[in-house]
Structures are given as structure tokens and as C-alpha cells.
N, C-alpha and C positions, 0 to 999 in steps of 0.2 A: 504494500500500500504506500502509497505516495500522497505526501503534503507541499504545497508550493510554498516557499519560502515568504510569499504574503499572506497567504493561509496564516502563518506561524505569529506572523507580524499581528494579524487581525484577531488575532485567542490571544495574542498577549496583553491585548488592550483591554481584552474583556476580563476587569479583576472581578468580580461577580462572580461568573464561570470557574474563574481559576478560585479562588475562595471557599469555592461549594466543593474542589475536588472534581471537577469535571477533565477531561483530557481527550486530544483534540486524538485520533488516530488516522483519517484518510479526509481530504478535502480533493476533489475533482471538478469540473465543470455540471452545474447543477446536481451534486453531491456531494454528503458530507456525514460524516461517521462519528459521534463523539460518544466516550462512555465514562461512565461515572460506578466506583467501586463505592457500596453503600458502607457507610458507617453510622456511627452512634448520630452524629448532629444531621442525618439526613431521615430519622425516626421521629413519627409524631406519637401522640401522647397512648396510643394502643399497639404501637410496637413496629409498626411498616411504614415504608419509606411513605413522607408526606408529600400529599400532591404536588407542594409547591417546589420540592425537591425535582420531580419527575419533571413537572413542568420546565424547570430553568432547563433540564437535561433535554428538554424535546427543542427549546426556543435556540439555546444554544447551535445546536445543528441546523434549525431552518437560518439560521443568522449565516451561519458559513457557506451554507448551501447557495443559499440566496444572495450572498456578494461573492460569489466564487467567479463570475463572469467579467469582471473588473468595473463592473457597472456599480454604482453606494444603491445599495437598497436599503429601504425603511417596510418596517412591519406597518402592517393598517389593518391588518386583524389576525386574531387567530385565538383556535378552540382546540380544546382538550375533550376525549373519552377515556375514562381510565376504565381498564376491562376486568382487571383480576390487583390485588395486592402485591408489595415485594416486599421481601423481610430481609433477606441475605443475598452475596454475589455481589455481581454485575450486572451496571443496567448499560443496556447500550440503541442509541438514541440513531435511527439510520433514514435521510433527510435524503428524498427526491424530487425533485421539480417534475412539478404533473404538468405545468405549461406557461410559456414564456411569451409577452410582446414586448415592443419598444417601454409601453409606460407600469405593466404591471407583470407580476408573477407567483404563480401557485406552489404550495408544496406541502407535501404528506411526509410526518416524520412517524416511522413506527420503533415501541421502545420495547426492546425486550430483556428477559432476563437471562440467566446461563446456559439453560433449559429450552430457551428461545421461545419461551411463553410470549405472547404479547400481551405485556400489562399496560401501554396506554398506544392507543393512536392519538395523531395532533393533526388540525392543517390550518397553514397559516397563508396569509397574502402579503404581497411587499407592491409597496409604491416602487422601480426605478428611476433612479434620477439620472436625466440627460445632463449633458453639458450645458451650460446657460440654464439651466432650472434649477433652482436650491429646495423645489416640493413646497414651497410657498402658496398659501390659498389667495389668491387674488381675485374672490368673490364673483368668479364668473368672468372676470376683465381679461 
């Protein structure tokens, strides 16, 4: 598996990510692979991994997925299903662009376990920004 050395550059930025213990493993063109080995501070008060854990672990990889084309994207929405629980292992978070235009782009990140359960699907949208656009709302103008 292969990371581009902007890949690398774009997870190092993200201290959030790197905080929670996430780690990047493959970014490609509209792909991106990150996984996250559970511990104690990713447990909520009944014993398995808390959604909000899962969650950074799914946004994480739509975020890399989704600037991997050298284009800045910005999120503008995104949902979560969590399907089953996690308590131990590794979760790993695997982000593919379902479809691309000049101004927007989709993608589905599925999170599974060791087991390769799938304990959450996600999908998110990204604004991209062209050159001369900073995604500025200009009320229609």
C-alpha cells in the first residue's frame, strides 16, 4: 500500500485524528484507508467503542479520500449507520468515492472490525473548490 507524501503532509495536520490514535495506512486517488486500534479513551460508559470514536474514524478517511485529487474539499454533509458494537481490535475505516464532478463529490466509508464485521457504514459529500472560488456563499450573486 502506498501513501503520497501529501497524503502524509494532510494527516499531519489533522491533530484531532492523530490524538484519537487514528493512522493513516493507504491514500490513492478517490481512496483512503485509515485505522484506528481501540483502547480504553475510545470506550463509552457501557464498554464499546463510542460512536463519536467511530465516527472521527469514518470522517477521517472521507477527508483523505476526498482531497486525494489535489483539489481542497470541504465536507457539507455527512451520516453515520452504526450496525453492530466494537469492544476490542481494530477498526479500520475504508473510504471510496461513489462519484465525482467539477463542484461536488460523494463517498461511502465502510468500518470494520478484525473479523471484518461491518460495525458502521458512513457517507459523506464534499463541496470542491476550484481555483478562484474560496466556497464562499454569495447569496445567489
Amino acid at each position: 500500500m502506498s501513501v503520497p507524501d501529501d497524503a502524509y503532509e494532510f494527516f499531519r495536520g489533522d491533530h484531532f485524528a492523530r490524538e484519537n490514535g487514528l493512522e493513516l495506512v493507504e491514500v490513492r486517488p478517490g481512496r483512503a484507508v485509515v485505522s484506528m486500534q481501540i483502547r480504553q479513551r475510545h470506550r463509552n460508559s457501557q464498554g464499546t467503542v463510542h460512536g463519536g470514536a467511530i465516527f472521527t474514524l469514518a470522517d477521517c478517511a472521507f477527508a483523505l479520500a476526498s482531497n486525494s485529487h489535489g483539489v481542497p474539499a470541504a465536507a457539507i454533509n455527512a451520516s453515520i449507520s452504526y450496525l453492530t458494537a466494537a469492544r476490542e481490535g481494530t477498526l479500520t475505516a475504508v473510504a471510496d468515492e461513489f462519484a465525482k464532478n467539477p463542484k461536488l463529490a460523494s463517498y461511502t466509508v465502510v468500518i470494520t472490525d478484525d473479523d471484518n464485521t461491518r460495525i458502521a457504514i458512513f457517507q459523506g459529500m464534499v463541496y470542491r473548490k476550484t481555483p478562484g472560488n474560496r466556497g464562499e456563499n454569495t447569496g445567489g450573486k
